[in-house]
C-alpha positions in Angstrom: 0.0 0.0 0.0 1.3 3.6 -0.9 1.6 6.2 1.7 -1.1 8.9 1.5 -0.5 12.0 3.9 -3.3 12.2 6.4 -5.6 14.9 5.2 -8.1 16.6 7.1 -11.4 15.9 6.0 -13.0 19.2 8.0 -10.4 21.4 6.7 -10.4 24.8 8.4 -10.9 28.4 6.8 -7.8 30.3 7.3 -9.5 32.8 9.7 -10.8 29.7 12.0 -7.5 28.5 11.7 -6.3 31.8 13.2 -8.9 31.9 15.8 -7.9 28.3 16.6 -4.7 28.4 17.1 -4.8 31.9 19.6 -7.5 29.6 21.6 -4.7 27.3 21.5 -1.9 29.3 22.9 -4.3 30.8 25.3 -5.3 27.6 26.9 -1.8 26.6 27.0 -0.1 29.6 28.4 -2.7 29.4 30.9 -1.6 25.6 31.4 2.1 26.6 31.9 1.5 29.2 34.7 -0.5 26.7 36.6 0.5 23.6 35.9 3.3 23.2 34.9 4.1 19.2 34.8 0.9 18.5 32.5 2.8 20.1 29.4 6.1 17.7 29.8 3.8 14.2 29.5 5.3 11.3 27.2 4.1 8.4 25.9 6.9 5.8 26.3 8.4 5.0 23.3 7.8 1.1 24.2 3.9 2.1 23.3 5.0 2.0 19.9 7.8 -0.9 19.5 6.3 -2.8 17.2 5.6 -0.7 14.7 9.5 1.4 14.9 10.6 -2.1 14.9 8.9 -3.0 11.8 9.4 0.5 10.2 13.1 0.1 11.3 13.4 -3.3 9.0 11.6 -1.9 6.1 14.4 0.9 6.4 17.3 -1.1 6.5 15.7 -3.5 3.7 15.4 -0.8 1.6 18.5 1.4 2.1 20.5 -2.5 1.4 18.8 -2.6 -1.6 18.8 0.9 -2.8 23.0 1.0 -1.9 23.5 -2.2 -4.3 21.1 -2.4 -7.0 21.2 0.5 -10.0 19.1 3.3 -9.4 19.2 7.3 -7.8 20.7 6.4 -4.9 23.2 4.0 -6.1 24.4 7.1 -8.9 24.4 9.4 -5.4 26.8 7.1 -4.0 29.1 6.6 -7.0 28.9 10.2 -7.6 29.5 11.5 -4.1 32.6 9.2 -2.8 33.9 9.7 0.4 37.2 10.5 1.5 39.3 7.4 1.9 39.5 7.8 5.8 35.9 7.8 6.1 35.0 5.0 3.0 35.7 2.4 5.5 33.7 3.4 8.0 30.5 4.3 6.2 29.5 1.6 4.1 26.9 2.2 1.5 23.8 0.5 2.9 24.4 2.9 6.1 25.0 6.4 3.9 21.7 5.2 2.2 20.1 5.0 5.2 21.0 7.9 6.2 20.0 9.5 2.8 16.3 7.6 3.8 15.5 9.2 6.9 15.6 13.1 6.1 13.1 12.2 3.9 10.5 10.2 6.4 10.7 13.5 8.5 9.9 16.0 5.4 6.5 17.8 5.7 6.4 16.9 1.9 4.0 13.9 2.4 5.8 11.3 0.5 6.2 14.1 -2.5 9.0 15.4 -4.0 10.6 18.1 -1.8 11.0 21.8 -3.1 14.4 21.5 -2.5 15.1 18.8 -4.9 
């Protein structure tokens, strides 16, 4: 299944966005002079194991893959060699990796990013 960006689906006018969000800061400002502790509450990353875990393998699957079979990344890494002292200490399946996960934090949606 293909990724699809969550969208809204009672998407907001940009005035009731405005009036929103300065309800929003109000009720938190309000928050943080009187209670402190309530706006520093985490879910434990344990909660969600399974999936990082699985999300974590598809990762490394694909930046193996990516680093040895022909393709963008594959030309990045022939095009963009690394010194020698570094060469042996980043192999390719870990620099693709590393060219995979700037792109799962993007606000892009799974698009191409304006940057290139």
């Amino acid at each position: 299944m293909r990724y699809r960006r969550f969208e809204n689906p009672d998407a907001l006018a940009p005035s009731e966005k405005v009036q929103l969000l300065a309800e929003y800061f109000s009720h938190y400002s309000g928050l943080a002079e009187t209670n402190m502790e309530a706006l520093n509450v985490n879910l434990p990353r344990e909660s969600f194991a399974p999936l990082l875990d699985q999300i974590g393998g598809l990762l490394l699957d694909a930046s193996r893959s990516a680093a040895s079979q022909a393709g963008p990344v594959r030309m990045f890494l022939d095009s963009n060699t690394l010194p020698a002292m570094l060469s042996d200490r980043l192999p390719d399946d870990f620099r693709a990796f590393s060219l995979e996960c700037p792109s799962l934090l993007s606000s892009s949606g799974g698009r191409p990013s304006r940057a290139g």
